[in-house]
C-alpha positions as a Markdown table, in Angstrom:
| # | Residue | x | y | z |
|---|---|---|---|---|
| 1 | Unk | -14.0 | 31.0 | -19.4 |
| 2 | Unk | -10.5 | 30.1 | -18.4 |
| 3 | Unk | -11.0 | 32.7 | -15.3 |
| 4 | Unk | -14.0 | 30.7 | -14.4 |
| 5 | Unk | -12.6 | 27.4 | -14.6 |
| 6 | Unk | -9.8 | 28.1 | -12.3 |
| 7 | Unk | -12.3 | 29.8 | -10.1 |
| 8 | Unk | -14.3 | 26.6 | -9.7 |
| 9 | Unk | -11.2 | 24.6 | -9.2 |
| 10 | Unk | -9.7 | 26.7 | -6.7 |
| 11 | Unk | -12.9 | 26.2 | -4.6 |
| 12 | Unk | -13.1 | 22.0 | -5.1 |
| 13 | Unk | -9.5 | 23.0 | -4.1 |
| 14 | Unk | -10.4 | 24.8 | -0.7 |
| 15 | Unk | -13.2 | 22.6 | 0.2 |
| 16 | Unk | -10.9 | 19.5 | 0.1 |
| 17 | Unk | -8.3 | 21.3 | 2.3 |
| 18 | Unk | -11.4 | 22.0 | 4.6 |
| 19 | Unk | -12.8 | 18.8 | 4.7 |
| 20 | Unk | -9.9 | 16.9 | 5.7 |
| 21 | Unk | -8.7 | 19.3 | 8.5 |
| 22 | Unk | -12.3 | 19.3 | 9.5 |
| 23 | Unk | -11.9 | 15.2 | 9.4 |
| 24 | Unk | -9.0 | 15.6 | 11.5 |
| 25 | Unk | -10.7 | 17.4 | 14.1 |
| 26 | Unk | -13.3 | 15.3 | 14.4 |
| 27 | Unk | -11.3 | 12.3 | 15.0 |
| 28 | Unk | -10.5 | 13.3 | 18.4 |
| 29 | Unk | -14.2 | 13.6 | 18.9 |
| 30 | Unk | -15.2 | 10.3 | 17.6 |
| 31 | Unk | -12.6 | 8.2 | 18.9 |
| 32 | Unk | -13.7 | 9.8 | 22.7 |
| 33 | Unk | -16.8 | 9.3 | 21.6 |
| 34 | Unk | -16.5 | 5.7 | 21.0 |
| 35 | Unk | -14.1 | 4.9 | 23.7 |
| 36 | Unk | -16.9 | 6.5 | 26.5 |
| 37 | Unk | -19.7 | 4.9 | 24.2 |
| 38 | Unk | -19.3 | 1.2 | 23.7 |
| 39 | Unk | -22.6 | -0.2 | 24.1 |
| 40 | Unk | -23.6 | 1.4 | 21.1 |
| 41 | Unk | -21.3 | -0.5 | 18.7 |
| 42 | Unk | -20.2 | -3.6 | 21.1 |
| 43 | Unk | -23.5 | -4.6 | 22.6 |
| 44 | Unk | -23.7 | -7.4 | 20.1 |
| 45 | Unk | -20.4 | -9.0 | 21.3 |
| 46 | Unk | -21.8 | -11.5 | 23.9 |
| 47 | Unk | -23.9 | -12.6 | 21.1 |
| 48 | Unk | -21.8 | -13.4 | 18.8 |
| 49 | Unk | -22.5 | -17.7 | 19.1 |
| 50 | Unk | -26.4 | -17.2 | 19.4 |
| 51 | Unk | -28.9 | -14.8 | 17.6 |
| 52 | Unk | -28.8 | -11.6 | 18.6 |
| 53 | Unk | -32.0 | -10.7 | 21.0 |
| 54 | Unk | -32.9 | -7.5 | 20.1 |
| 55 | Unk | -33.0 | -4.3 | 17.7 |
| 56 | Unk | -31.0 | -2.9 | 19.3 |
| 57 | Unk | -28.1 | -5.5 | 19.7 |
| 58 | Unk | -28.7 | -5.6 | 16.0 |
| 59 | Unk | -28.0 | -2.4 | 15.1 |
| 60 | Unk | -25.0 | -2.0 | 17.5 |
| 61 | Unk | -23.5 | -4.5 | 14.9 |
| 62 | Unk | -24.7 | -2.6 | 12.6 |
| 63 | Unk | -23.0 | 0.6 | 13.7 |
| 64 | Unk | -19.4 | -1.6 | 14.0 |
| 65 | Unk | -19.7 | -3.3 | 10.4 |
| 66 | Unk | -20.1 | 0.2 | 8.9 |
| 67 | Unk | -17.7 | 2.2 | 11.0 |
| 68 | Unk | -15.0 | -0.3 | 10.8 |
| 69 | Unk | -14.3 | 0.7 | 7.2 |
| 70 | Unk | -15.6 | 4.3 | 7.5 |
| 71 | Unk | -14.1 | 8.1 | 6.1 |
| 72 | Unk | -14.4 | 8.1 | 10.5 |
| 73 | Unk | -12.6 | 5.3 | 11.6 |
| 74 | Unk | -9.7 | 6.0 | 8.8 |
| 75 | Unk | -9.1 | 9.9 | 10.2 |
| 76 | Unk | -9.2 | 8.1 | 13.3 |
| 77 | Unk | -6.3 | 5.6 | 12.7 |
| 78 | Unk | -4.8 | 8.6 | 10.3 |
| 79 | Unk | -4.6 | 11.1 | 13.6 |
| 80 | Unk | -3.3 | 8.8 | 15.5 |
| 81 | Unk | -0.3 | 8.0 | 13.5 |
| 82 | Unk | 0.0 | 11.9 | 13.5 |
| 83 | Unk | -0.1 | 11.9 | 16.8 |
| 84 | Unk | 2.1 | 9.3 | 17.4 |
| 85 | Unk | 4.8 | 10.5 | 15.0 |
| 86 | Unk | 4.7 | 14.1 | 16.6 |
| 87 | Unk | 5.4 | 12.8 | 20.4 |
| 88 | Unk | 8.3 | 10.8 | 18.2 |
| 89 | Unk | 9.6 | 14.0 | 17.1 |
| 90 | Unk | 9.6 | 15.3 | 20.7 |
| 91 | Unk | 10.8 | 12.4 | 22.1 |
| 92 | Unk | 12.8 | 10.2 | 19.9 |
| 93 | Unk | 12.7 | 7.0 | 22.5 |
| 94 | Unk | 8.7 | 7.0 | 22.2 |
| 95 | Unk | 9.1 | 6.6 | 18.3 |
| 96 | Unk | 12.0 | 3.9 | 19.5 |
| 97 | Unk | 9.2 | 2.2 | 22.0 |
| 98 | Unk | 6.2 | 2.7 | 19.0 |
| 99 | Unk | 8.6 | 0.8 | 16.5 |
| 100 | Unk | 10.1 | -1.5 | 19.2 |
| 101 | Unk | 5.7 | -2.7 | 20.2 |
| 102 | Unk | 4.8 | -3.1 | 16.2 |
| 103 | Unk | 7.3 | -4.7 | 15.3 |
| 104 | Unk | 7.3 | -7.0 | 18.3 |
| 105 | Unk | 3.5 | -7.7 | 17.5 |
| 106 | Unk | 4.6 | -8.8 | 14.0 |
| 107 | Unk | 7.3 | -11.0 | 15.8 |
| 108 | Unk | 4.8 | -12.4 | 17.8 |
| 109 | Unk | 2.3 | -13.3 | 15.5 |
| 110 | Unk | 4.4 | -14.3 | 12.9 |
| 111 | Unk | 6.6 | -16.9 | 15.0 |
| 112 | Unk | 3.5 | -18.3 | 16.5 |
| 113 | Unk | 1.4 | -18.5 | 13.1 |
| 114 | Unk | 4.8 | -20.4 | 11.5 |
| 115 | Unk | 3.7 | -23.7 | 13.9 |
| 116 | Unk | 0.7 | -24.3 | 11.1 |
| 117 | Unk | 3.5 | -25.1 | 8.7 |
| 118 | Unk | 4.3 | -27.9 | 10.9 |
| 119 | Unk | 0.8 | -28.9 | 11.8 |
| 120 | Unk | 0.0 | -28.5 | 8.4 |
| 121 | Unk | 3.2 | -31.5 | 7.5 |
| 122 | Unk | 1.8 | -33.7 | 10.0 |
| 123 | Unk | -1.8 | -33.4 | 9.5 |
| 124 | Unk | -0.9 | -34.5 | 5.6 |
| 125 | Unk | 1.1 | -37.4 | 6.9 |
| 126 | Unk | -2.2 | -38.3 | 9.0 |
| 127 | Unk | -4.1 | -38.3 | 6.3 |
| 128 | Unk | -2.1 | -40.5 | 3.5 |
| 129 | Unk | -1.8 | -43.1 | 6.6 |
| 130 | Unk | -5.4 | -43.0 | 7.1 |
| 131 | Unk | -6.6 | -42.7 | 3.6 |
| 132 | Unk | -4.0 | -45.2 | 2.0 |
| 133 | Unk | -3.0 | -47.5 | 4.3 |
| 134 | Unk | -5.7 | -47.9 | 6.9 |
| 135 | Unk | -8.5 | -46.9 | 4.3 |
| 136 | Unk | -10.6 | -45.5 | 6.6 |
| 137 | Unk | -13.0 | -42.5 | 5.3 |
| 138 | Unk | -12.9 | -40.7 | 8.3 |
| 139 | Unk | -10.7 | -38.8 | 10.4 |
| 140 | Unk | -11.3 | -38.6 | 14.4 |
| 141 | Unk | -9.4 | -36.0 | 16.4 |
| 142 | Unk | -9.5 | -34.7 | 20.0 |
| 143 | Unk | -9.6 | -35.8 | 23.7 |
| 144 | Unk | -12.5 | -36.6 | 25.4 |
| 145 | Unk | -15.1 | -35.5 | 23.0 |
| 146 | Unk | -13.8 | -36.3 | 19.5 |
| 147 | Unk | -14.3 | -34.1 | 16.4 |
| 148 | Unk | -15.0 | -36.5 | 13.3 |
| 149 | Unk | -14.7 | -35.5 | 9.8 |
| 150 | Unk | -14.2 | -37.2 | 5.9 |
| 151 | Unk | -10.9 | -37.1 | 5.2 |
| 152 | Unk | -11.7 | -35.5 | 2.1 |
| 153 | Unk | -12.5 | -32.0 | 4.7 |
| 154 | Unk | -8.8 | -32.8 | 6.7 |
| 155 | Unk | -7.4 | -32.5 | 3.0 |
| 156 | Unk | -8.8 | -29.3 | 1.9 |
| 157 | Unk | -8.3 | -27.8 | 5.5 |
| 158 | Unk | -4.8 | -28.1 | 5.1 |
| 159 | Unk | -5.6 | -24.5 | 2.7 |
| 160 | Unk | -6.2 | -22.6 | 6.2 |
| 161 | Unk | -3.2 | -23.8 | 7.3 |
| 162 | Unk | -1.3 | -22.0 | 4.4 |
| 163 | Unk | -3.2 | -19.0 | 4.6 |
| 164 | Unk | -2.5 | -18.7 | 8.0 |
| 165 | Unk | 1.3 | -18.6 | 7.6 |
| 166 | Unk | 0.5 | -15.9 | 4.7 |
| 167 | Unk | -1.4 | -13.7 | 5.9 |
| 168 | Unk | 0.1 | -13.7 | 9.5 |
| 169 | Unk | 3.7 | -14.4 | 8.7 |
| 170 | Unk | 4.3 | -11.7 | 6.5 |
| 171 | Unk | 5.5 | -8.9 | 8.6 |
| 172 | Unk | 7.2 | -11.2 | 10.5 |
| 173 | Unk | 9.6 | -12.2 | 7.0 |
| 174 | Unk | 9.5 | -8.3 | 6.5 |
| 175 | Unk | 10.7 | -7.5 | 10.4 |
| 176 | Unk | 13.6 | -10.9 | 9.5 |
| 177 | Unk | 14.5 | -9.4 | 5.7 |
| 178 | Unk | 13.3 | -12.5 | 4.4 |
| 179 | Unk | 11.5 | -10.7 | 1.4 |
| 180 | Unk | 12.6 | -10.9 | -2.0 |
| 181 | Unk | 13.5 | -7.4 | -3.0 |
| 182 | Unk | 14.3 | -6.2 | -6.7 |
| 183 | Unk | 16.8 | -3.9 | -7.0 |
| 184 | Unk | 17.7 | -1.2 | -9.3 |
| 185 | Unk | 18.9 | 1.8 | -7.4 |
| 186 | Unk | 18.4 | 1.5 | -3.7 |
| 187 | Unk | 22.5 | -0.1 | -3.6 |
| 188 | Unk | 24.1 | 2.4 | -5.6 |
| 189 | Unk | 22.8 | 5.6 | -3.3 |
| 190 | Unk | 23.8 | 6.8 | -0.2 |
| 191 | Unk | 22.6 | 5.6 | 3.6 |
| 192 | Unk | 20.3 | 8.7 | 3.9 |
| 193 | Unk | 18.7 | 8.4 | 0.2 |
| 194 | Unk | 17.9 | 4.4 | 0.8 |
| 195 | Unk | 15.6 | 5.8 | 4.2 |
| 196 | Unk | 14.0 | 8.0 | 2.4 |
| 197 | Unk | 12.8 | 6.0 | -0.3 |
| 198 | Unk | 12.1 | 3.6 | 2.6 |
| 199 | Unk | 10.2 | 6.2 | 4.2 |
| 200 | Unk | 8.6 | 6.9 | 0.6 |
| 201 | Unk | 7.9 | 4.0 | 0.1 |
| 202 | Unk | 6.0 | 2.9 | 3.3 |
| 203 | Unk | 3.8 | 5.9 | 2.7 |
| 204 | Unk | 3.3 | 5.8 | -1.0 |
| 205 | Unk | 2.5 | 1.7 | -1.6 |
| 206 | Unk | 2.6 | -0.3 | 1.7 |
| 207 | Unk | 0.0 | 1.9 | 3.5 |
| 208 | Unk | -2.4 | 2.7 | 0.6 |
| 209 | Unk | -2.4 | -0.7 | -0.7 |
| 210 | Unk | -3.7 | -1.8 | 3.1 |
| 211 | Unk | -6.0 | 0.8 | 3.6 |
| 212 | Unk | -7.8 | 0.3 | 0.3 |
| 213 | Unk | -7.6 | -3.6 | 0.6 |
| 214 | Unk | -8.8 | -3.3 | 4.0 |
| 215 | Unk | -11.9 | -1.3 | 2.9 |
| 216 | Unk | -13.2 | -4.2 | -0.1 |
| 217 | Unk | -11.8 | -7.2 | 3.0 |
| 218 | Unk | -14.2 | -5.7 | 5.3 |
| 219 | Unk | -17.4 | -5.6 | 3.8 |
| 220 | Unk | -16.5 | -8.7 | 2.0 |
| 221 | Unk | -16.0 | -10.1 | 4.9 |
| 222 | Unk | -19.5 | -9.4 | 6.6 |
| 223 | Unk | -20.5 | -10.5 | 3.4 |
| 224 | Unk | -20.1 | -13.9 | 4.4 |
| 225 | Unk | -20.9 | -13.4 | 8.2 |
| 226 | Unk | -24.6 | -12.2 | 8.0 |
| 227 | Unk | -27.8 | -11.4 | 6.6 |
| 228 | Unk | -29.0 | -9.3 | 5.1 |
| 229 | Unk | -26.0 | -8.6 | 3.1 |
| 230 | Unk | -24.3 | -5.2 | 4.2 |
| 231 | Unk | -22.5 | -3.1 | 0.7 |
| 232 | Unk | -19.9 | -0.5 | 1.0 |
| 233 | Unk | -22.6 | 1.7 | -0.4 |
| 234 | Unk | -24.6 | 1.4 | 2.0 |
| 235 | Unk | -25.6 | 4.6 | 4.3 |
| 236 | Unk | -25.5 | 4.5 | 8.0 |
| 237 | Unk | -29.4 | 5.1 | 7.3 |
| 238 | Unk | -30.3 | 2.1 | 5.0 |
| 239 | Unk | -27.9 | 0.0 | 7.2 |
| 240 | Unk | -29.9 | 0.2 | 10.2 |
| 241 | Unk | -33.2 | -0.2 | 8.4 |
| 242 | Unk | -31.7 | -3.2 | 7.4 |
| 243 | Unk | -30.5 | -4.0 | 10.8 |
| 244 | Unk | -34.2 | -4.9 | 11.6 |
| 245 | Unk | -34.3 | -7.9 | 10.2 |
| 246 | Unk | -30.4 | -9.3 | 10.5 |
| 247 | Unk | -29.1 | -12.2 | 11.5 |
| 248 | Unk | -25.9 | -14.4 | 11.6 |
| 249 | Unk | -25.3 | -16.4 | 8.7 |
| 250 | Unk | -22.1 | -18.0 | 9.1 |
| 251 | Unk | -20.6 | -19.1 | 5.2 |
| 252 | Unk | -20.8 | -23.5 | 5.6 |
| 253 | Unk | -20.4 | -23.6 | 2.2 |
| 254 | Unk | -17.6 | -26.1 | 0.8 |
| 255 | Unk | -16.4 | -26.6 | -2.6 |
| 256 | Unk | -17.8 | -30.4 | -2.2 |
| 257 | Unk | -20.2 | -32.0 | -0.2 |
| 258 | Unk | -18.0 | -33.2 | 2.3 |
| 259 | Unk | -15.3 | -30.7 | 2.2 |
| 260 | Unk | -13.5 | -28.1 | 4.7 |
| 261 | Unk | -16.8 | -26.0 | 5.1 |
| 262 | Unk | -15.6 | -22.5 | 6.9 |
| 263 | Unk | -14.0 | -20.6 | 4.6 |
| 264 | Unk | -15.5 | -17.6 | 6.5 |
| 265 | Unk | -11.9 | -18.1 | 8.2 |
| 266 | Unk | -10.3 | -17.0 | 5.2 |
| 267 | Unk | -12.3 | -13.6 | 5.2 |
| 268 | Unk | -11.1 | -12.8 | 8.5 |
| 269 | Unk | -7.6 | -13.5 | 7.9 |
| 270 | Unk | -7.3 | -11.2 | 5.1 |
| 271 | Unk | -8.9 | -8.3 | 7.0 |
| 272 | Unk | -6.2 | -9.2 | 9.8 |
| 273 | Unk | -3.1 | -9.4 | 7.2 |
| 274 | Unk | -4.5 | -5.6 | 5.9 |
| 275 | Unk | -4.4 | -4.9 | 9.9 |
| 276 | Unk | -0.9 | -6.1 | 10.3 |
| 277 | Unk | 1.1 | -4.8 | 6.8 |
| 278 | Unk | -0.6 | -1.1 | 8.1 |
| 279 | Unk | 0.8 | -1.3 | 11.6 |
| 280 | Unk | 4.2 | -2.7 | 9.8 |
| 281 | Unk | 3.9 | 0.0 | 7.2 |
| 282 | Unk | 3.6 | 2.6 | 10.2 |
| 283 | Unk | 6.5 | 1.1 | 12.0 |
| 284 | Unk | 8.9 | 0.9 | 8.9 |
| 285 | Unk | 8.3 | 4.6 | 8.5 |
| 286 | Unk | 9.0 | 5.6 | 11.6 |
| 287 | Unk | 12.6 | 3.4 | 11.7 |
| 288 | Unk | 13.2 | 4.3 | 8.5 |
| 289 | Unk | 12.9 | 8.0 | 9.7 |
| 290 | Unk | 14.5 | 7.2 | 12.9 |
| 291 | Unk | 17.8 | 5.5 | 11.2 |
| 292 | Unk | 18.0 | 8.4 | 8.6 |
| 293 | Unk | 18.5 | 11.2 | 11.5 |
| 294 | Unk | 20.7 | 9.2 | 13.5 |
| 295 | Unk | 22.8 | 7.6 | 11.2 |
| 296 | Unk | 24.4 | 4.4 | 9.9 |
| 297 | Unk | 25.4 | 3.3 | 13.5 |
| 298 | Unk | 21.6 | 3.2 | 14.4 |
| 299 | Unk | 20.5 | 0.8 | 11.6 |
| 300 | Unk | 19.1 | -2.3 | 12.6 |
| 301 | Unk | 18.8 | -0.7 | 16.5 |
| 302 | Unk | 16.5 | -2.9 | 18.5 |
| 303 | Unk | 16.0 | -5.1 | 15.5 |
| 304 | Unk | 14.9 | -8.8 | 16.9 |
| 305 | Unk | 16.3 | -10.8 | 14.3 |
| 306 | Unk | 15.8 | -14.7 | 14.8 |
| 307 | Unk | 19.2 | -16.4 | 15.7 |
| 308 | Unk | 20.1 | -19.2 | 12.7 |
| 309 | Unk | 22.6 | -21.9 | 14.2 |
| 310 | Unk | 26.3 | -22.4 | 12.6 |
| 311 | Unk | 25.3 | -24.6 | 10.0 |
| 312 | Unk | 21.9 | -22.6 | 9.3 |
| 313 | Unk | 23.6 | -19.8 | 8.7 |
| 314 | Unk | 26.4 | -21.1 | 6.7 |
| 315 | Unk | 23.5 | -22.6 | 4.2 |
| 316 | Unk | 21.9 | -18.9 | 3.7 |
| 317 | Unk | 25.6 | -17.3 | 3.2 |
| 318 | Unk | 25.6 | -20.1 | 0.2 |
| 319 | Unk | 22.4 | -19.8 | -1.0 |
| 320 | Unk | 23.5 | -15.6 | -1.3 |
């Protein structure tokens, strides 16, 4: 019985071990595939302010809502991070340049998402002058042709404005250090232990945790974008039966009656964080790795760390 059991389990065993090299293989195939293919999942682009004409336009959306949180597309970004990290170990300036790109796209991002902190200050101060002292029930903004809403939908937009510093801003604190970290052992080991459980660490919890986030953001997203309603149980089959009859059905949907009204926004935004803290995760392990073989005179190598003034910097020294 015993003989038998291990028997069976050494076969699951084998046909995992097969299935993901096989996976592996065939990533090269469907990302060349898809790169020499487009039409086939980007027809539907141009259409994406006005109903889709045709089948087929349909079902190329079809094809890009169900292979954007796929077991294809995930061997696909999974290679390439192989892929990438090999070259790195040939060539330890292209791991440089790969860490040097993410980690400037989180810069990016990040210092340009920060401005809706400030937009969000001023659009409250809009408001309470509006609401309170001019008690007007609208809000009129823009230049030539003006958007008009109740102020009641200025108020509760001021929620995008938080989740865009969120979502957007967070590998931007992580590239700064601005994190709150708890610590228990990482200051009492040595330089080369704290990179590797840095470089545990990116693969054990921040790349997991976006991957598996990314896969209930996606289809939760599409949830909210069209009709009918696509599940992550859905077969490619069933999908593009139901692609026959699909439509856009943009979430207008407010929490009251005249209220912000496209918290569709939100959806995307979370599938773009996932998008971001994976790239970030991918880019701490490889300085992480980096910094480990090349030792403590390499930390913090072409780290683009914002600049604080005298009197800035003095403040965080105190608050530390």
């Amino acid at each position: 019985m015993l003989a038998a059991i291990d028997t069976f389990g050494g076969h699951i065993m084998l046909d995992a071990i097969v299935w993901f090299f096989t996976n592996i293989a065939m990533s090269f195939y469907n990302l060349a595939y898809a790169i020499t293919h487009p039409a086939q999942w980007l027809s539907w682009v141009p259409h994406i302010n006005q109903s889709l004409p045709t089948v087929e336009h349909k079902q190329s959306l079809m094809y890009f809502i169900y292979y954007g949180a796929s077991v294809e597309f995930f061997f696909v970004v999974f290679t390439t991070f192989l892929v990438l990290f090999a070259i790195g170990l040939w060539r330890n300036s292209f791991m440089w340049g790969c860490v040097r790109t993410f980690e400037g796209i989180a810069n990016f991002t990040g210092r340009l998402a920060a401005w809706a902190g400030l937009l969000m200050v001023l659009q409250q101060i809009i408001i309470i002058f509006m609401q309170r002292i001019f008690a007007r029930a609208e809000i009129s903004m823009g230049f030539g042709i003006s958007f008009s809403k109740d102020v009641s939908w200025w108020a509760e937009e001021l929620k995008l404005y938080n989740a865009l510093v969120v979502t957007l801003c967070v590998t931007y604190t992580f590239v700064q250090g601005g994190h709150v970290r708890v610590d228990l052992v990482y200051s009492a080991v040595s330089y080369r232990t704290k990179k590797m459980i840095d470089m545990v660490g990116s693969l054990i919890f921040m790349m997991p945790i976006a991957v598996l986030t990314w896969l209930y953001g996606w289809f939760f997203m599409w949830r909210h974008l069209v009709v009918p309603n696509p599940s992550a149980s859905d077969k490619l089959d069933k999908l593009l039966l139901k692609a026959r009859a699909l439509r856009w059905n943009i979430e207008t949907i407010g929490f009251s009656p005249n209220g912000f009204n496209a918290y569709f926004l939100f959806k995307i935004l979370l599938c773009t964080f996932t998008a971001l803290v994976f790239l970030h995760a991918v880019s701490f392990f490889m300085r992480s790795f980096l910094e480990r073989k090349e030792g403590p005179e390499s930390e913090g190598k072409y780290l683009d760390k914002d600049k604080l003034g005298d009197e800035d910097a003095e403040l965080v020294a105190n608050i530390h």
